[in-house]
N, C-alpha and C positions, 0 to 999 in steps of 0.2 A: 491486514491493517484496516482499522474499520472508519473513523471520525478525522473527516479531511478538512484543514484551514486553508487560512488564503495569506500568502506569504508577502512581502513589502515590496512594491513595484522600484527598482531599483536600474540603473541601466551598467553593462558591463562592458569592458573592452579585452578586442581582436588579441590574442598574445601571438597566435603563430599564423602564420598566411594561411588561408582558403585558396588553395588551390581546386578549381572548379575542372569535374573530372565528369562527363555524362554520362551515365548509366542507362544502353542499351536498353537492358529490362524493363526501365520505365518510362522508355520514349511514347509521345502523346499519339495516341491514333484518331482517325477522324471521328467525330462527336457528331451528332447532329444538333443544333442548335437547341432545342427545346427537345429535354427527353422525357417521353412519356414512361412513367414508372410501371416494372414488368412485373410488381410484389403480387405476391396473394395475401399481403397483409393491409389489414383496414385498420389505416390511421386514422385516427379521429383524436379530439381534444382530450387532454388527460383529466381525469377526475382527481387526482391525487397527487399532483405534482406538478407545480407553480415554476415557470420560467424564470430564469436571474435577472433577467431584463427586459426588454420590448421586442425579444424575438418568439416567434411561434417555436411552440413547442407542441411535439405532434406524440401520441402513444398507439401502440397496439398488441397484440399476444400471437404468440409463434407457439404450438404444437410441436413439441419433440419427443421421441421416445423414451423411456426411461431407462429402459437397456438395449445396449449398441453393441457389434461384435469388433472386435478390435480395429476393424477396417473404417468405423464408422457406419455400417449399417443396421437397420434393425434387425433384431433377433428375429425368424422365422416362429410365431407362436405367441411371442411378446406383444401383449396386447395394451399395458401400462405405460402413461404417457406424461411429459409434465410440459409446464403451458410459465411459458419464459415471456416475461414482463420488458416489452420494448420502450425506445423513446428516441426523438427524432427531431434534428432545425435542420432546416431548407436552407441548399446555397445562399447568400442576396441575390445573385444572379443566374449564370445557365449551370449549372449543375454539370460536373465533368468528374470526379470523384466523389468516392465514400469513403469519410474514415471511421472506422471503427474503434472507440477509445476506453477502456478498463482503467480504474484507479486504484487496483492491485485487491488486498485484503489479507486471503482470501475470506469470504464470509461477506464482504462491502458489497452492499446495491449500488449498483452502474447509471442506471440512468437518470438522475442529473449530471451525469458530465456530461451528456450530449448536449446539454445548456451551456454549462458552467466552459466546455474546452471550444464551443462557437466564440463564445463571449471574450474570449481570452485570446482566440488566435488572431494574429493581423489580417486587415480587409483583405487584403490578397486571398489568403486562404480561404476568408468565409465568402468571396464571393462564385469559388467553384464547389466547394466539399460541401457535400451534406453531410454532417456530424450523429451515428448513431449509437448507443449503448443497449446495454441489457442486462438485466438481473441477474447476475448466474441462479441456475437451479437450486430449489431449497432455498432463496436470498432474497429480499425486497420485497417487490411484490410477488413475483415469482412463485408458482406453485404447482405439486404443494407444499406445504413452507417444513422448514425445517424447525423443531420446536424442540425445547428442554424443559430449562425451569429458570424462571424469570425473580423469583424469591431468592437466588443463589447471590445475587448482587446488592440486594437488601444489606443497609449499612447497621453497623459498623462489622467490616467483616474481618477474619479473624487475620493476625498479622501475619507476614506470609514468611517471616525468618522467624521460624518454631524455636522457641528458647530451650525445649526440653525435647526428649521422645515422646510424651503426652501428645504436647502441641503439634508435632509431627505425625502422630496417630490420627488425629483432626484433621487434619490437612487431607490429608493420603484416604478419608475415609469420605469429605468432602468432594473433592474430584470424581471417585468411585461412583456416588449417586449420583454427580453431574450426567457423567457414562452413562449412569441408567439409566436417567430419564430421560436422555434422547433418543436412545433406545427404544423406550417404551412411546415415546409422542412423535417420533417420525417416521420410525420402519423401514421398508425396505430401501427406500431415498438413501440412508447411509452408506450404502454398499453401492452406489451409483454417482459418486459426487468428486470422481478424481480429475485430474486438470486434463486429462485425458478427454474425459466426458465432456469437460464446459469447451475443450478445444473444439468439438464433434458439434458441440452444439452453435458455436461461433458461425462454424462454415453453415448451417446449417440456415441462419441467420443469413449470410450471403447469399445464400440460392432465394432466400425467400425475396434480397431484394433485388434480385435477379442481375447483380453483379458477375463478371467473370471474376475479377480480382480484387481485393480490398485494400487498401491503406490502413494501419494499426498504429493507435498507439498505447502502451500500457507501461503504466508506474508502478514501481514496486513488483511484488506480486503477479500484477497484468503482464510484467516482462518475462517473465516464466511462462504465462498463459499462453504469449506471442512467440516465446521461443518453441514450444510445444508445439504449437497450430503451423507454423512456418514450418517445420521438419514434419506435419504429417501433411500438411497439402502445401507443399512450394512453390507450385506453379498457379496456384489463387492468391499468391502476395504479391501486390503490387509495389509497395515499399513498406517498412518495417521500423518502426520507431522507440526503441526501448529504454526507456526513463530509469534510474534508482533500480538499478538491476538484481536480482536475487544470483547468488553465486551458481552457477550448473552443480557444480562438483560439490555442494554440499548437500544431501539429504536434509529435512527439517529435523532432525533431532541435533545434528553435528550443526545446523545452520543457527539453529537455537543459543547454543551456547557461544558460538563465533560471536553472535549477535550481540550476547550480554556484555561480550568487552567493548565492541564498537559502539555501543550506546551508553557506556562508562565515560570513554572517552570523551564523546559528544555530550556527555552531562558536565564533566569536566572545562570541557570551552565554556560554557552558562556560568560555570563557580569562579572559572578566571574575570569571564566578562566583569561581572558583579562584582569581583575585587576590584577590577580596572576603576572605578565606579565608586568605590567607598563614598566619594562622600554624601552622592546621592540615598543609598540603600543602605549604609552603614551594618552591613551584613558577615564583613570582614576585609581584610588589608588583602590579603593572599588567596588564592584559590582555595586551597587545604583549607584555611578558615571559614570561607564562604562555607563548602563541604561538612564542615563539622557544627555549621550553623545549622544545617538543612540536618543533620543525622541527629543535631540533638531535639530537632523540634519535632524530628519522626519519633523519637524518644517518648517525648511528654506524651505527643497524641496518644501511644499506646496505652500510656495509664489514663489519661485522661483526654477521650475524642471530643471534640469540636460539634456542640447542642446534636451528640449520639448521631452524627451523622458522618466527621472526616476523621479517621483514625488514620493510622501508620500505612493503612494499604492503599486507603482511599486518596491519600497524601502521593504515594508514588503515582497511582496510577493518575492521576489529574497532571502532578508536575513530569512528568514522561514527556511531554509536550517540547520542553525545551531541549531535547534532543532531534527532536525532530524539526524545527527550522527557530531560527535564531531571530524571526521577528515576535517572538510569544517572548520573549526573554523579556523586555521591557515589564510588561503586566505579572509575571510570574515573579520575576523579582521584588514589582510594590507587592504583592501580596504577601509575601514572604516577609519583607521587611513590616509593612503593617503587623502582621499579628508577634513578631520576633520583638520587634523595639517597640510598640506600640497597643500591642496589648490585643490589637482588631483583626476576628478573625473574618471579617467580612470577604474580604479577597479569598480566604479560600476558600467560603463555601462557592463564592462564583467560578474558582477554578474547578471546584469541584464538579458543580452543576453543568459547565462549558465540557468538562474536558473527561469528567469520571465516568464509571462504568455505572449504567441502572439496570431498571427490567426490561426497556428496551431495545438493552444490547443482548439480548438473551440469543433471539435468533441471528444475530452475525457471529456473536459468539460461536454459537453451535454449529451454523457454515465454517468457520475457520476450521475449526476440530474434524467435520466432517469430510474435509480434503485433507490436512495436515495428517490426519490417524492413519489414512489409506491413503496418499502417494506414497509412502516411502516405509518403510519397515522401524519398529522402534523397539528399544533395549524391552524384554520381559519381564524383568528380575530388577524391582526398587531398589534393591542395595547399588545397582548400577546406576542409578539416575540419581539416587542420596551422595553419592560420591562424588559426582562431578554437580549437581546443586551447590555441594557446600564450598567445593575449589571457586565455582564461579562466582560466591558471595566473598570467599576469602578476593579473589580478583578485580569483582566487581561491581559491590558492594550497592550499588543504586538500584540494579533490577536483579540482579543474580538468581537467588531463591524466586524472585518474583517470577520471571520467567519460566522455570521449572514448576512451579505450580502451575502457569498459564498455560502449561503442555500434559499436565499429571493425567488428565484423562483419557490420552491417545494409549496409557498402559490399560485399560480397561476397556478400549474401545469396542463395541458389537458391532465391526465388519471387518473384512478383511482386509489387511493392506498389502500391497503391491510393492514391484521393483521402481525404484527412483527413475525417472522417464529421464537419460544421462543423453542428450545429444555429443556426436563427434565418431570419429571414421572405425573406431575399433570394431572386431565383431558381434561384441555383446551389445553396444551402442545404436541409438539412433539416427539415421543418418542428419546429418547439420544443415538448415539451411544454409547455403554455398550462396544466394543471391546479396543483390545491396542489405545492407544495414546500418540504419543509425541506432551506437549507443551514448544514452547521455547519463551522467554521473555526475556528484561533487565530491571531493576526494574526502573530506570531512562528513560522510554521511553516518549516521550513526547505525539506521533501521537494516540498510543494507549495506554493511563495509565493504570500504573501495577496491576490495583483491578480486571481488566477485564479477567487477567489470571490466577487470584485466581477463579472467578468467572467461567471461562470455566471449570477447573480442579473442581470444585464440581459439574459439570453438566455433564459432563464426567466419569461417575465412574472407566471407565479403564485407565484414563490418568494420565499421568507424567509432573510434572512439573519443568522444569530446568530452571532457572533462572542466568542471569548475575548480579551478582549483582553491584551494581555501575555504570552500564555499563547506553551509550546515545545512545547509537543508535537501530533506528527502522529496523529491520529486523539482524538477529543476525546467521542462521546459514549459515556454509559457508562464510562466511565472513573474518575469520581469527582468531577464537578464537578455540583453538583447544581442550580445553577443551568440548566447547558445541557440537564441528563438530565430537567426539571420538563418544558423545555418539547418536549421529544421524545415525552416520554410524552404529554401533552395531547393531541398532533397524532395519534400513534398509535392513543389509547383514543377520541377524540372528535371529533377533524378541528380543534381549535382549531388558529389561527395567532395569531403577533402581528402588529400591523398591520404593511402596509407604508407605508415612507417616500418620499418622495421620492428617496432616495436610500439605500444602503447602510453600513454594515450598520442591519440594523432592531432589533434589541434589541443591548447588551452585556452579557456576563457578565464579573465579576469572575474571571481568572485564581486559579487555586489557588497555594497558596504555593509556596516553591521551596523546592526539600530545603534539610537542614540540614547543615553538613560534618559528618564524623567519620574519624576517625584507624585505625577499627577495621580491623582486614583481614577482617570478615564482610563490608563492606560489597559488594564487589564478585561474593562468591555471593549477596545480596541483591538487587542490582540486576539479575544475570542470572534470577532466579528469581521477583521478584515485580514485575514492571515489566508494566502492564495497558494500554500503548497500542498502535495499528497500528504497528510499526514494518517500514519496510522492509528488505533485507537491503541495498542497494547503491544508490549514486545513482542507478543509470542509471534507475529505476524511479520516475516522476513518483507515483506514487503506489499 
């Protein structure tokens, strides 16, 4: 998932007691007052990347190999290297942990969160952690970069529920050359970009800051990254923090299409909100109405796009947003209503411009495909992915087909893919981290549906599961609910857990409220501009 907002600071409350349980694992050892940094990396001021606010923000590049043997070492012979794009805020005061913080993707550059999640967490936290990210490989700045073709998102592009077998031939021939041309513009980088790799490359990342152990935390996507990293080096986590969690148990083809209903759904709470609403948005009485307001005006676009730039695709892929947190709802709504009752397409080309795909989404693009193709193994044979495409549009009609286009070139992929990296005790399995763990979730999440973090929490035997309940938005802590941010910090500064239960989830937090309508036309620069959750750019992106 690629283009992150910032979701509505909102406060929640406590549903089930915090029972405060210490975790051995991450009892404090002695520190010395002032520690001198043991990096071989030279941070110096970023050229390229502006702080969120008045804290220093620090860059540097780390040297890793481009191929590694399954241990994590280098190849003997392996002389090709790639050179991973850091970023870094200093405690405010003595510096006693590092965390390390991912906002999923995969394909997303990492380092502005090391700003963005200083900025966000309570003094507490920022007065020991230093906050670090980094680019995964092929990503951001990070090099060398992964490249395709940046003309593939050039508007109006074609609608992505083929009316005919033509339009299907288009589509499928589309993708194919996408295939190619990363193929042809990045080389052998493809065949080296599995979450296996960027896990190798994380710790690697740790030695350089001469950490024994890390603190993590990762959204979406990043929570796979973290569960990955935790089961190959377990005794380098210090604690474990994993936000809007991607399911273990589904590979990205099976995870893909799980996804398209759980973001039906989550599109679905937008169409009720917005009925709730009539008489603001006058969009429709009933959800269903809303829904059939938004499908007929994907409608018209096809015949006729919006000054040759927002058609039918361009249209989902901009409003996708409101699946993914429920303070974009206000703005997405006036824009919808603007050009429905009113004529004015002005709002959407800003949702367009905020939220759609251009030419330089080309290279996250091509990161996302370049993990997705090669962690997991995908169907060969189109008549199999034409078949469950068309169920998931009969199902789920908002991204269905969309989705399966946004994965069509992992069937033509030039490298190879691999076994799904499946933690948990079985033989063919990877062993599970068995230490603490925080997972946090909202049960209403659409990007990653909620079975995935029931799922992590029994494959997990040390973890905790908190849950928002009610809640829509994808990536939940920090954010503003102070219930779930209490107990993050606890775990963080002290190693507290809440107990676990018998079963899932083990504490609830009360959801934050849900915006309120308004009629205004700021809403919609509001919403692109101060929206504080992990959002991702596109479905195809579990998280």
């Amino acid at each position: 998932m690629r283009r992150r907002i910032r979701a509505t600071v909102t406060a929640g409350a406590l549903l089930a007691s915090l029972v405060g349980v210490p975790v051995p694992a991450l009892a404090e050892s002695a520190r010395p007052e002032t520690r001198v940094d043991r990096t071989g990396l030279d941070w110096g001021p970023c050229k390229d990347l502006e702080p969120r606010g008045d804290e220093v923000l620090e860059c540097a590049t780390l040297t890793v190999p481009l191929v590694r043997t399954a241990g994590g070492d280098r190849v003997p012979g392996a002389d090709e290297t790639v050179e991973l794009a850091l970023s870094r805020v200093r405690a405010t005061g003595t510096t006693r942990h590092t965390l390390i913080v991912n906002p999923g993707g995969p394909g997303s550059g990492a380092r502005r969160w090391a700003s963005m999640t200083h900025g966000r967490m309570p003094e507490e936290l920022r007065e020991v952690y230093d906050v670090v990210a980094f680019d995964p490989r092929g990503v951001g700045a990070s090099t060398p970069a992964i490249t395709c073709d940046p003309d593939y998102f050039s508007p109006v592009r074609p609608d992505t529920v083929p009316a005919d077998g033509a339009e299907e031939a288009a589509l499928r021939a589309d993708a194919q050359a996408y295939a190619r041309a990363c193929a042809e513009n990045t080389g052998r980088l493809l065949s080296h970009t599995r979450t296996e790799d960027t896990a190798h490359d994380m710790d690697a990342v740790r030695r350089a800051l001469g950490e024994d152990r890390i603190d993590y935390l990762g959204y979406s996507y990043g929570s796979y990254l973290g569960t990955v990293y935790s089961s190959l080096y377990p005794n380098r986590v210090r604690s474990l923090v994993l936000d809007s969690v991607v399911d273990p148990d589904n590979p990205w083809y099976e995870s893909n299409h799980v996804q398209s209903r759980a973001l039906q759904r989550a599109a679905q709470h937008f169409f009720d909100w917005a009925a709730r609403h009539h008489a603001t948005y006058r969009l429709g009485r009933t959800g269903d109405e809303v829904a059939e307001a938004y499908y007929r005006l994907r409608s018209e676009l096809r015949a006729d796009p919006i000054e040759a730039t927002v058609g039918p695709t361009e249209l989902e892929t901009a409003a996708l947003v409101v699946a993914y947190a429920d303070s974009t709802w206000p703005g997405v709504a006036r824009a919808l209503s603007a050009r429905i009752n009113e004529g004015d397409s002005t709002g959407l080309l800003t949702l367009h411009r905020t939220y759609g795909d251009h030419a330089d989404n080309d290279r996250s693009y091509g990161g996302y495909l370049a993990v997705q193709c090669t962690d997991a193994h995908w169907p060969t044979d189109w008549s199999a992915w034409r078949t469950d495409a068309r169920l998931a549009h009969e199902e789920a009609p908002f991204v269905g087909w969309h989705n399966a286009w946004y994965n069509a070139p992992c069937l033509d992929w030039d490298a190879d893919s691999g076994d799904w990296f499946q933690v948990g005790d079985a033989p063919h399995e990877h062993r599970a981290f068995d230490g603490p763990a925080l997972i946090v979730h909202a049960s209403g999440d659409g990007a990653t549906p909620v079975e995935g973090a029931h799922a992590l929490r029994d494959r997990l035997p040390g973890s905790v599961l908190v849950m928002e309940e009610g809640g829509h938005t994808h990536g939940v802590a920090f954010t503003g609910n102070l219930c779930v941010d209490e107990l993050v910090a606890a775990y963080l500064l002290r190693g507290t857990l809440p107990a676990r239960r018998p079963s899932g989830p083990d504490v609830a937090c009360e959801r934050r409220p849900e915006p309120r309508p308004s009629s205004r036309r700021e809403d919609l620069r509001a919403a692109a501009e101060g929206v504080a959750a992990v959002i991702a750019d596109l479905p195809g992106d579990p998280g």
